[in-house]
C-alpha positions as CSV (number, residue, x, y, z in Angstrom):
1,X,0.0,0.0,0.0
2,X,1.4,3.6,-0.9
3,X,2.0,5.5,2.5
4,X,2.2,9.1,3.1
5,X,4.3,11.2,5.6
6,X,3.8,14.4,4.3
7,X,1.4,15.8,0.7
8,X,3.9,15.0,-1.7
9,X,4.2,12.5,-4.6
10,X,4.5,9.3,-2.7
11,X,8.2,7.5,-2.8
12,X,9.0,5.1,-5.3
13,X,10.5,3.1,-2.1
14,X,6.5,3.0,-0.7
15,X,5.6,1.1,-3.9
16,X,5.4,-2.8,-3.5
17,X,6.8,-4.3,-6.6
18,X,3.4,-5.6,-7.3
19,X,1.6,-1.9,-7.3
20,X,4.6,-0.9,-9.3
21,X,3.9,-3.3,-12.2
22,X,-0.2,-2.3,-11.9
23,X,1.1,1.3,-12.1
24,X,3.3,0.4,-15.4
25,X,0.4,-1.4,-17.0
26,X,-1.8,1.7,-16.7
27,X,0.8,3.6,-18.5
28,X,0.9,1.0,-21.2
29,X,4.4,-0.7,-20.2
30,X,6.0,-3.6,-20.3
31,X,6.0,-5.5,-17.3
32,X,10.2,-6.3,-17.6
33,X,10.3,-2.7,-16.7
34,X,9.4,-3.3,-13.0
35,X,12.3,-5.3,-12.6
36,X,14.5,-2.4,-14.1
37,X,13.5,0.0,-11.7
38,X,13.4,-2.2,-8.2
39,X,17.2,-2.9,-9.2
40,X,17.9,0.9,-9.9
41,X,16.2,1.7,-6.7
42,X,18.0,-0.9,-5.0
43,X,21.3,0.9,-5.8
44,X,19.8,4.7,-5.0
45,X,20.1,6.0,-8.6
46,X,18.0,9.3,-9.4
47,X,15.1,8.8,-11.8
48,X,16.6,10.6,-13.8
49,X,19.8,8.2,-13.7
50,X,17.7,5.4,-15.2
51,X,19.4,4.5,-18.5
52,X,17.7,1.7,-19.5
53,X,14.6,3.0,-19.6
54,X,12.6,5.4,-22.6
55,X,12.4,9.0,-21.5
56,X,9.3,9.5,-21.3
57,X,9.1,7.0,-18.8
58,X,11.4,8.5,-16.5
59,X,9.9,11.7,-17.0
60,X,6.2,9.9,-15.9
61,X,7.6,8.6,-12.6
62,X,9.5,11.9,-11.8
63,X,5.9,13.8,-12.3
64,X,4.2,11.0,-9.7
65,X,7.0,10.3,-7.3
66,X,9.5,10.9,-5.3
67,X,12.4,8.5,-5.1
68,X,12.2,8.3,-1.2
69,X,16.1,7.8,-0.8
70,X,17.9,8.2,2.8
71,X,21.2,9.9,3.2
72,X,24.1,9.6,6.3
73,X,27.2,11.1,7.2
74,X,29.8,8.5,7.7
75,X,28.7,6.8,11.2
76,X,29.9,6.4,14.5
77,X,32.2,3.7,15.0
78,X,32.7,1.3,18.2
79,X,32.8,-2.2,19.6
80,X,33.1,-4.2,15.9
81,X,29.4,-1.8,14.4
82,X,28.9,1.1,12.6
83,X,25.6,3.5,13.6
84,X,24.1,5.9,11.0
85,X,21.9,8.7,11.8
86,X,19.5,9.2,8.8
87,X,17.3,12.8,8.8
88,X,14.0,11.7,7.4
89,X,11.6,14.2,5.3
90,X,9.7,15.5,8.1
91,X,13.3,16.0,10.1
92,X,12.7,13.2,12.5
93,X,16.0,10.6,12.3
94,X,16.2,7.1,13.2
95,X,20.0,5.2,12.9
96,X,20.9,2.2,11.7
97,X,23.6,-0.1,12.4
98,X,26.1,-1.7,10.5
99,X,27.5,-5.0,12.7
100,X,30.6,-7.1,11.5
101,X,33.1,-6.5,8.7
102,X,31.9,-5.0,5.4
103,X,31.8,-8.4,3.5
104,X,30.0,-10.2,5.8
105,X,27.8,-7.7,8.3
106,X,24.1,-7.6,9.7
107,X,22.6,-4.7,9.0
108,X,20.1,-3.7,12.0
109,X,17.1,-1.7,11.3
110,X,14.8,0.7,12.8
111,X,10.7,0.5,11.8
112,X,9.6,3.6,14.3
113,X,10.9,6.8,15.2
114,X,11.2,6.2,19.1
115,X,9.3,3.3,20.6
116,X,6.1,3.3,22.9
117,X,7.4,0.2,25.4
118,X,9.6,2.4,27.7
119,X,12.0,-0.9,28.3
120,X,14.4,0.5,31.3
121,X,17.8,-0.4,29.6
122,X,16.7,0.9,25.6
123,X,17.1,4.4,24.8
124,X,14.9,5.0,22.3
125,X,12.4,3.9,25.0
126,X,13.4,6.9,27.2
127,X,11.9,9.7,24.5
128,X,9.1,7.9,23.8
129,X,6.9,7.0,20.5
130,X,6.4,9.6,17.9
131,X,5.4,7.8,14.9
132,X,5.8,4.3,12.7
133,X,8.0,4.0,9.8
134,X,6.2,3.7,6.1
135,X,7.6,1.1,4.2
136,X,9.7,2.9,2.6
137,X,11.5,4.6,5.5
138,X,12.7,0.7,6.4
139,X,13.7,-0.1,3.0
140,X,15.8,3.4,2.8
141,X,17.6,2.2,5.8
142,X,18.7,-1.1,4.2
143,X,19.9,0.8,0.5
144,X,21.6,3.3,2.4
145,X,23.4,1.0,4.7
146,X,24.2,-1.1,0.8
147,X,25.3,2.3,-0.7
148,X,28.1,3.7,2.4
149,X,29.2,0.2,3.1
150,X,29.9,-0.4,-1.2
151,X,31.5,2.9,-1.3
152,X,33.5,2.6,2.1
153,X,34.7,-0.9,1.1
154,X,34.6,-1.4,-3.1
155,X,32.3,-4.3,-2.5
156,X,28.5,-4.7,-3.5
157,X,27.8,-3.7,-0.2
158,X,24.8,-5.9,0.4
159,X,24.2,-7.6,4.1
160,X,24.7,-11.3,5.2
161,X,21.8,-10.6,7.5
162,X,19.1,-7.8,7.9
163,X,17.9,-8.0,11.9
164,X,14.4,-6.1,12.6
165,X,16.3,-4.7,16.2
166,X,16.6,-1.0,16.0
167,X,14.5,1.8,16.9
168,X,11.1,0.4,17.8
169,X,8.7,-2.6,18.2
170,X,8.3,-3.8,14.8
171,X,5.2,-5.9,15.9
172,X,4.1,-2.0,16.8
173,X,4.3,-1.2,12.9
174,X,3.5,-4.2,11.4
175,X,2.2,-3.4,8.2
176,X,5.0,-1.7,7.0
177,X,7.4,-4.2,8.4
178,X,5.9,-7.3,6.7
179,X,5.6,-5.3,3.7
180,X,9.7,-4.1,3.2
181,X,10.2,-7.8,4.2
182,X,7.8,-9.0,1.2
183,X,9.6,-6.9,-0.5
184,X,13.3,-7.6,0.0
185,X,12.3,-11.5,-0.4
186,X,10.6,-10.8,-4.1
187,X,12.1,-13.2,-6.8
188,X,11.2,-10.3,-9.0
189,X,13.0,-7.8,-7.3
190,X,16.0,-7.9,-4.6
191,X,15.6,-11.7,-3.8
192,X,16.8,-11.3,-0.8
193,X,16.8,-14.6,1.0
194,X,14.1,-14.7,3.6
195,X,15.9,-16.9,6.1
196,X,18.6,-14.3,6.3
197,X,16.1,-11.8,8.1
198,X,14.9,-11.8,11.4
199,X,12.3,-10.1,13.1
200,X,12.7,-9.0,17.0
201,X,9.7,-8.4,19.0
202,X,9.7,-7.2,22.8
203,X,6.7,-9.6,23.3
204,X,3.4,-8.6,21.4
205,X,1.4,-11.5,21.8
206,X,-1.3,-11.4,19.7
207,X,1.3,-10.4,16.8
208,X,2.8,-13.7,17.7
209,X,-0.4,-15.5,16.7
210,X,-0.4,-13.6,13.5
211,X,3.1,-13.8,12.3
212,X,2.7,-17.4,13.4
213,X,0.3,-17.7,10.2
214,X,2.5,-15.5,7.7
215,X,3.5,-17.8,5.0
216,X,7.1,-16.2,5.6
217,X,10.4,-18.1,6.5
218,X,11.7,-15.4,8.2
219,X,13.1,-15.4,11.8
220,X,11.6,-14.3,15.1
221,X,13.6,-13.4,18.1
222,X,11.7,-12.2,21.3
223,X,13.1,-10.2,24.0
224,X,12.8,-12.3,27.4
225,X,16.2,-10.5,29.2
226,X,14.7,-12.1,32.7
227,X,14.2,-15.8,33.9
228,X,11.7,-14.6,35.6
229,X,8.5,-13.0,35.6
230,X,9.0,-10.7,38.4
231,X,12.5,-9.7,37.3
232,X,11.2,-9.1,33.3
233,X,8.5,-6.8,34.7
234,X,10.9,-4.4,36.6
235,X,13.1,-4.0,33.4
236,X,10.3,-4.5,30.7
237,X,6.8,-2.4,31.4
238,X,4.9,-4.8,28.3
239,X,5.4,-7.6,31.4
240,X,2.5,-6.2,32.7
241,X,0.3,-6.1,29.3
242,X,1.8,-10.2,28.2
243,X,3.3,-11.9,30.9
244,X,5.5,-14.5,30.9
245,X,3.2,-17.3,30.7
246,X,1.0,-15.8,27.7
247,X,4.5,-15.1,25.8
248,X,5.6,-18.5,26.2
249,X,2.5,-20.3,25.2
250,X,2.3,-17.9,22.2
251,X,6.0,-18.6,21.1
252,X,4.9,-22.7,21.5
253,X,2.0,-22.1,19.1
254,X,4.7,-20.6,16.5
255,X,6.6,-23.7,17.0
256,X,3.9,-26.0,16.3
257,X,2.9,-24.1,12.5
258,X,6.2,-25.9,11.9
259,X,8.2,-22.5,12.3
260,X,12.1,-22.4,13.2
261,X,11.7,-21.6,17.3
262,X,12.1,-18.3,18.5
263,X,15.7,-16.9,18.8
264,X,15.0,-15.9,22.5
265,X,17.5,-13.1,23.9
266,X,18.1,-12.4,27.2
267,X,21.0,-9.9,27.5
268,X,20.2,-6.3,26.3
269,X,19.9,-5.5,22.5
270,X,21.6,-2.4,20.6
């Protein structure tokens, strides 16, 4: 679904691959020329940048969109990661991190500006929600992160692994984040290989139950940090909202739709 932060044309990075081949066959296109453009996007390049494709095309998708792309300074550097700050069109930011060594990193990502679950050891917790990602906002993170790390390093640039563990509860934006995941994993597009991504989640069971019928190979890893109830609920407020016991029964239903079990983390995240 096209998403909106602001009146503009919406961004070509807010288009699934599948509304961008309806919108070519309106304008009396081929349907090879979807795959054209989801690979230039993939690499950042202006409309106007397109080569391979007729003029007057380029000129159609300037008039309707925006290419949505995100931009960084170089990033802070510590303890074997890389963080980006990237300024989005309203002038909120969210950052990114960059984790391993160029050819073979994980690229964590951010789906909200802030985060609503006011977890005692998360910053982005301490300022509070403002608002969810669009689709495109996620995706920018992930072509940004492919764009510095090719130019730091000479190499494609792409990540090993994409983790769903940055600013936010993704299960808080879950529309957008199921839809940048369908579509990195497109055969018709990046082909990114679903079993490389993983989705965190602080513990939103009833988004458990859902993603639990997704027909997605992608990963789930659920925030315990605490053995114990009592302990989880003075460092994690949702403890209050989905206990223990609810979590764990919900994470035993995933396993039994024949899903990988959860990845379940108990030491602080980024």
């Amino acid at each position: 679904m096209i998403s909106r932060v602001s009146a503009e044309h919406p961004s070509l990075l807010d288009l699934s691959p599948r509304e961008l081949e309806r919108w070519l066959a309106e304008q009396s296109e081929d349907p090879y020329r979807a795959s054209q453009i989801l690979r230039w996007i993939s690499l950042q390049t202006p409309i106007a940048a397109m080569s391979d494709l007729p003029q007057g095309l380029r000129s159609r998708l300037q008039d309707q969109f925006t290419e949505g792309y995100l931009a960084s300074d170089q990033g802070i550097e510590g303890e074997g990661a890389v963080r980006f700050l990237f300024r989005l069109k309203d002038g909120e930011a969210v950052e990114s991190v960059r984790i391993g060594e160029p050819a073979d990193y994980t690229a964590c990502l951010s789906t909200q500006v802030g985060c609503g679950l006011r977890c005692s050891f998360c910053a982005s917790g301490k300022f509070g929600w403002t608002r969810n990602l669009t689709q495109g906002e996620i995706l920018g993170q992930v072509f940004a992160l492919r764009a510095l790390t090719a130019a730091q390093s000479g190499l494609d640039g792409w990540p090993r692994h994409l983790v769903y563990m940055g600013m936010g509860e993704p299960f808080h934006n879950y529309s957008a984040t199921l839809e940048s995941v369908r579509y990195l994993i497109d055969p018709n597009g990046i082909n990114f290989g679903a079993r490389r991504i993983t989705i965190s989640t602080a513990g939103l069971v009833p988004e458990i139950y859902r993603f639990a019928e997704e027909d997605l190979q992608v990963g789930l890893a659920v925030s315990l940090h605490a053995p114990s109830s009592e302990l989880r609920r003075s460092l994690m407020p949702i403890e209050e909202v989905y206990p223990l016991s609810r979590l764990l029964k919900a994470c035993q239903t995933y396993i039994e739709k024949d899903r990988t079990p959860p990845d379940f983390r108990v030491c602080p995240s980024l």
